[in-house]
VEXDRENTOR-744243 format. One record per residue (C-alpha): x, y, z; residue in three letters. Coordinates in steps of 0.001 Angstrom, whole numbers, padded with zeros to 6 digits, always signed. Example, Ala and Ser with C-alpha at 12.3 -4.5 7.8 and 13.67 -1.06 7.14 Angstrom:
<marlos>
+012300-004500+007800ALA/+013670-001060+007140SER/
</marlos>
This chain:
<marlos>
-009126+088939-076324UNK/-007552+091272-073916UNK/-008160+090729-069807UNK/-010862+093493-069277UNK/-013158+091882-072040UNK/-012731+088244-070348UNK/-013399+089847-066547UNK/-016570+091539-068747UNK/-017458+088392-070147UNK/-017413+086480-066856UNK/-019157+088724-065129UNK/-021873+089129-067162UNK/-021983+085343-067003UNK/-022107+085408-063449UNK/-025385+087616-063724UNK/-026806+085984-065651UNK/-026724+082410-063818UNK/-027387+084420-059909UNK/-030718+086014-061955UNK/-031791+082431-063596UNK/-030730+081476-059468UNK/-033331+084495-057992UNK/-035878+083000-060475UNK/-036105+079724-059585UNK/-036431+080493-055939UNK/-038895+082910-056201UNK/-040831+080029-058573UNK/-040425+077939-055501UNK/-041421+080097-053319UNK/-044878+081201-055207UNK/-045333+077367-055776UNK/-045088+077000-052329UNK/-047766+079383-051527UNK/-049703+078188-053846UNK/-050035+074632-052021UNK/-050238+076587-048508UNK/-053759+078047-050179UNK/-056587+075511-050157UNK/-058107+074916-053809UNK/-061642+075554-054785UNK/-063377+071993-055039UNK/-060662+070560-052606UNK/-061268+067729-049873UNK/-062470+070122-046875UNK/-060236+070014-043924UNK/-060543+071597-040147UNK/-058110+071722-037149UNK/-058387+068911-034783UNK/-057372+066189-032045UNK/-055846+062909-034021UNK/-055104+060149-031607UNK/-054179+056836-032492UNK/-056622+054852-030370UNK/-058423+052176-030663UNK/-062634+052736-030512UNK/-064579+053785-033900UNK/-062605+052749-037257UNK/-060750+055442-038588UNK/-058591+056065-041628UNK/-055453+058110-040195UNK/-053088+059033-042985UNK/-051407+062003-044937UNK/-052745+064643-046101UNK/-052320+065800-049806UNK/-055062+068563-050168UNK/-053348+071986-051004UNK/-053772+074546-047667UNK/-052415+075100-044037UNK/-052676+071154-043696UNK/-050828+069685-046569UNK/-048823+067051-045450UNK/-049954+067059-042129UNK/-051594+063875-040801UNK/-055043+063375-041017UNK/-057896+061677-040056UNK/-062026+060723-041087UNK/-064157+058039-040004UNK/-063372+054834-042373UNK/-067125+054823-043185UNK/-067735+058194-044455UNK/-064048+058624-045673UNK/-065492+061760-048060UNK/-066211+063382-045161UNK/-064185+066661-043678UNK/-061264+065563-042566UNK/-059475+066736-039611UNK/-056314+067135-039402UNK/-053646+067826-036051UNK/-053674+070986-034060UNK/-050078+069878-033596UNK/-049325+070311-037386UNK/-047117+066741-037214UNK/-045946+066149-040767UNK/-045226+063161-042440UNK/-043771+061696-045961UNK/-044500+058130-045532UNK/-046821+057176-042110UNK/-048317+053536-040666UNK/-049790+053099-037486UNK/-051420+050634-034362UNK/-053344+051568-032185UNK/-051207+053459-029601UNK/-048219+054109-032174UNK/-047248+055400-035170UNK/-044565+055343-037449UNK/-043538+059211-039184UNK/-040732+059172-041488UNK/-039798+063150-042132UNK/-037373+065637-043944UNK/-035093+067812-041885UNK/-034622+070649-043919UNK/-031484+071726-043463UNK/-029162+075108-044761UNK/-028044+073023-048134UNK/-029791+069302-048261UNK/-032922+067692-046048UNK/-032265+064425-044329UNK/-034649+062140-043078UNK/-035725+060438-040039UNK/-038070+057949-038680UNK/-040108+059200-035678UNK/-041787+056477-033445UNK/-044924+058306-032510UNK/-047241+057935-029161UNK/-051441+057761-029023UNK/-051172+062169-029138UNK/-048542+061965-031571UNK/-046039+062595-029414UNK/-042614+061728-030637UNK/-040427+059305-028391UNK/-037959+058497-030246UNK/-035846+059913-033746UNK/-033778+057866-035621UNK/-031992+058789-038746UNK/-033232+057151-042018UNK/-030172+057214-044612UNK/-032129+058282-047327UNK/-035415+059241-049181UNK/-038031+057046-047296UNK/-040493+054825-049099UNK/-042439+052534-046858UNK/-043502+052203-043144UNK/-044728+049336-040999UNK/-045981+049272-037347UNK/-046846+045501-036216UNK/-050638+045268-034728UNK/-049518+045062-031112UNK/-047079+048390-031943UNK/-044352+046918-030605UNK/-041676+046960-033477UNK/-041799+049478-036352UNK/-039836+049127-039789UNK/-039111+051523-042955UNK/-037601+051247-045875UNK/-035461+054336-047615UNK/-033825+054212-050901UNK/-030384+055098-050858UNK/-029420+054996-054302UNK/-031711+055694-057170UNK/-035676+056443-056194UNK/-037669+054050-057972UNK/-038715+050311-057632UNK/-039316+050158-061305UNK/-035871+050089-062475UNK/-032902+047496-061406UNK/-030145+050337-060186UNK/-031218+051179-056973UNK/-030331+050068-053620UNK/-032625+050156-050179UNK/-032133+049922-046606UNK/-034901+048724-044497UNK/-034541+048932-040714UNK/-036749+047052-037503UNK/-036913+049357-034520UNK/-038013+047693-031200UNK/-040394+050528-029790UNK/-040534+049556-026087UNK/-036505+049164-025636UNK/-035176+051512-028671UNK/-033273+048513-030024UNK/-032628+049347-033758UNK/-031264+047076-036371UNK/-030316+049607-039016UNK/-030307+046942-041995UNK/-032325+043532-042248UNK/-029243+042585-044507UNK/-027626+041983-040809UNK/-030015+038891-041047UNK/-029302+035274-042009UNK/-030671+034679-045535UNK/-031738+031127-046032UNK/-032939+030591-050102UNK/-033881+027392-050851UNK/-033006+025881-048184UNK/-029394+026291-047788UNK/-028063+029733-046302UNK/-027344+032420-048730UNK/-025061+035300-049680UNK/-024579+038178-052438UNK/-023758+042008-052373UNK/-026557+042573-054250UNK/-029406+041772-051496UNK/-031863+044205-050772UNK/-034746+044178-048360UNK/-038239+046148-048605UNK/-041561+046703-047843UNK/-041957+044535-044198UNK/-045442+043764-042882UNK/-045604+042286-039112UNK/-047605+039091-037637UNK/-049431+039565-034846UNK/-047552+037253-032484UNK/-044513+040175-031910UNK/-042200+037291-034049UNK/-042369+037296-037311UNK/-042816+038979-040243UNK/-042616+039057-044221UNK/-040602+041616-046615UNK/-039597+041652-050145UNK/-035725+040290-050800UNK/-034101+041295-053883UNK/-031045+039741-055413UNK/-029828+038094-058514UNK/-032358+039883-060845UNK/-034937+038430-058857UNK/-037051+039315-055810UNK/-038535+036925-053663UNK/-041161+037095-051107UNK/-039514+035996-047445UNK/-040446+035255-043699UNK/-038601+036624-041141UNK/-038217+035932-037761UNK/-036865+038211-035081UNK/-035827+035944-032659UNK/-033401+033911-035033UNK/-032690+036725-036908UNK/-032896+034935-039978UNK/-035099+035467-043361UNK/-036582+032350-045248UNK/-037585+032829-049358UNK/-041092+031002-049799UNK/-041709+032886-053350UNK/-040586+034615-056247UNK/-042034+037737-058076UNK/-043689+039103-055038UNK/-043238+042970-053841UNK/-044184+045165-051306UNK/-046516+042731-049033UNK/-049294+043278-046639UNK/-050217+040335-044673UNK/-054409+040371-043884UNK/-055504+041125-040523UNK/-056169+037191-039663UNK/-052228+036400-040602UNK/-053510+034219-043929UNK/-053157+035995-046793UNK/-050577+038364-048391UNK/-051688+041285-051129UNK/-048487+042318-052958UNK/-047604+043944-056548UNK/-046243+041779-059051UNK/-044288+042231-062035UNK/-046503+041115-065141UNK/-044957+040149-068227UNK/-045727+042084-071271UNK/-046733+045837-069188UNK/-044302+048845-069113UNK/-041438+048907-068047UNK/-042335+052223-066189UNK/-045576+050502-064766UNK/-044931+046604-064251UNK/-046972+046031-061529UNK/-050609+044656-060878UNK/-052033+043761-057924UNK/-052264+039521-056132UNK/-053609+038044-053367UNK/-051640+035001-052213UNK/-053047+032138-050078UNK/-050062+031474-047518UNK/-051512+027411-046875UNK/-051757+026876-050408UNK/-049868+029814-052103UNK/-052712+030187-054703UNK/-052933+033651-056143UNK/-055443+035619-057395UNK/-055409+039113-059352UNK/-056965+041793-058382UNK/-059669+043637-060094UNK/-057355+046564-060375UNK/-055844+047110-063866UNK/-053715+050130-063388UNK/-050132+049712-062208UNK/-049708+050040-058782UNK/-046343+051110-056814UNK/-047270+050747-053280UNK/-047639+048718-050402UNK/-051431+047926-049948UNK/-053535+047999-046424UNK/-055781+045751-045772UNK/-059047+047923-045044UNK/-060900+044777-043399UNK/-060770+041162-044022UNK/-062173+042058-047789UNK/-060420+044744-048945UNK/-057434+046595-049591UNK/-056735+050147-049976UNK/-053545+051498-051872UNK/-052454+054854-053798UNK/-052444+056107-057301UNK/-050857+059036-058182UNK/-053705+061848-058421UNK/-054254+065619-059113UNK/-052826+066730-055692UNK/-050293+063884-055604UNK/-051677+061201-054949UNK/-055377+059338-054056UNK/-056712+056226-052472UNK/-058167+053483-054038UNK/-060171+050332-052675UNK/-060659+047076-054631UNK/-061959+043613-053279UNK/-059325+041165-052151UNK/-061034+038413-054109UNK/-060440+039346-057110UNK/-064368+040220-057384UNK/-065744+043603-058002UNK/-064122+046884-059547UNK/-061353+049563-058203UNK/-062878+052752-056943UNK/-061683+056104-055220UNK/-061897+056528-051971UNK/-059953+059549-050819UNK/-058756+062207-052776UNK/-055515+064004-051892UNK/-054136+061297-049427UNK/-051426+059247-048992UNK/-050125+056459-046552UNK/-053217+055360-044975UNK/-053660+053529-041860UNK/-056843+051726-040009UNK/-057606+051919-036314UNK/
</marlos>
């Protein structure tokens, strides 16, 4: 083969790949306008004022419905949750949100020239931001304690899935009134059963804050095993109480804990159904929910929780008793990350 056919030959490969290039972005793009266009039969959504203050119960969370608003955040009153939602004038965008009353948590993409990166944005009432931090990878979960003094997330910075065992997390606590950050609760004493503990392989997720600006509880994963532990912030320490428990959400009167558990027998793909646990007697119960859930449940009121499944726009919330009574139903189409004030 002589030079001029090769130059031919590699320039007509070169084409070829910048055309199958121009293709896929214009796909992207047209996808993208597509979701910018609100969909016939869609959850009906307005411009509006979202606050995070206390008074009436609202559900503040993200918005999935295709349109102007997608992804923005969002709010309707927690009685009427069907009802048109309104979402902020100030178009504040979030992947994974939580909020108290007074602040929020918004952990976003920076979209940059060649890759995004992330950061968590400690929100005021208006949804003002007042502080950025950077989050080292694609965020997951998001915690604001009920007084909104600390804040915590959880990004995965290898693999993206809880389902699997190769993946490693890095969950951070963020003091909102000082700005004190502790990028990693793996800086935190570990104490497992009862003596104090060490491995490489410890990972943290999925914290949930007591009311008393102290403690709190998070997932701890190591050994092939992950264990539900209590954290103080004070000591700076972490104490296992139990095994097989993910992703907790301690109930609004500090007693009980809804979590996912792996179940024996299910998918490995899906694993998960959803517990109650009784922290004075750690009895559990299961949930009337069958499907496998991969979240971290809210407690709606004292006798529910609410959680999401993935749905036509994304994803949905559901709402199932907390006593293992009653059925699962929809409450939300198109929404994600839901909070209660």
């Amino acid at each position: 083969m002589t030079t001029r056919s090769r130059l031919t030959i590699l320039l007509a490969a070169v084409l070829a790949l910048a055309a199958v290039a121009t293709a896929a972005i214009l796909h992207a793009s047209a996808r993208a306008d597509r979701r910018d266009q609100a969909r016939p039969g869609g959850p009906a959504v307005t411009a509006g004022q979202v606050r995070l203050t206390p008074g009436a119960h609202r559900l503040v969370f993200r918005n999935m419905a295709w349109g102007p608003h997608r992804d923005e955040l969002a709010t309707t009153p927690a009685a009427t949750p069907a009802a048109t939602r309104t979402a902020t004038r100030s178009g504040v965008k979030c992947l994974r949100f939580y909020a108290s009353p007074g602040t929020g948590i918004c952990l976003q993409a920076v979209h940059g020239t060649l890759a995004d990166t992330y950061r968590a944005t400690v929100l005021d009432a208006g949804l003002h931001a007042k502080a950025h931090y950077p989050v080292p990878g694609i965020p997951s979960r998001a915690r604001v304690s009920p007084s909104g003094r600390y804040a915590a997330w959880t990004a995965f910075v290898g693999g993206d899935s809880y389902a699997g065992t190769n993946f490693s997390t890095r969950t951070a606590v963020v003091d909102t009134a000082t700005g004190k950050l502790t990028p990693t609760l793996e800086a935190y004493t570990i104490v497992k059963d009862g003596h104090a503990y060490r491995a490489a392989d410890v990972n943290f997720w999925g914290v949930t804050f007591a009311a008393d600006d102290r403690h709190f509880y998070a997932t701890l994963a190591t050994g092939g095993k992950t264990y539900l532990v209590r954290g103080d912030l004070r000591t700076r320490t972490v104490t296992t109480l139990r095994t097989n428990v993910e992703c907790p959400s301690l109930s609004p009167d500090g007693t009980r804990i809804a979590y996912k558990k792996r179940v024996t027998g299910l998918s490995p793909d899906a694993p998960w159904r959803l517990y109650v646990l009784d922290l004075a007697t750690l009895r559990e119960t299961p949930l009337a929910e069958t499907r496998s859930v991969d979240d971290q449940a809210v407690w709606s009121d004292a006798r529910h929780v609410t959680y999401a499944l993935p749905g036509d726009y994304g994803a949905d919330l559901y709402t199932v008793p907390a006593d293992g009574t009653g059925a699962a139903r929809r409450l939300l189409t198109a929404a994600v990350s839901p909070a209660y004030l």
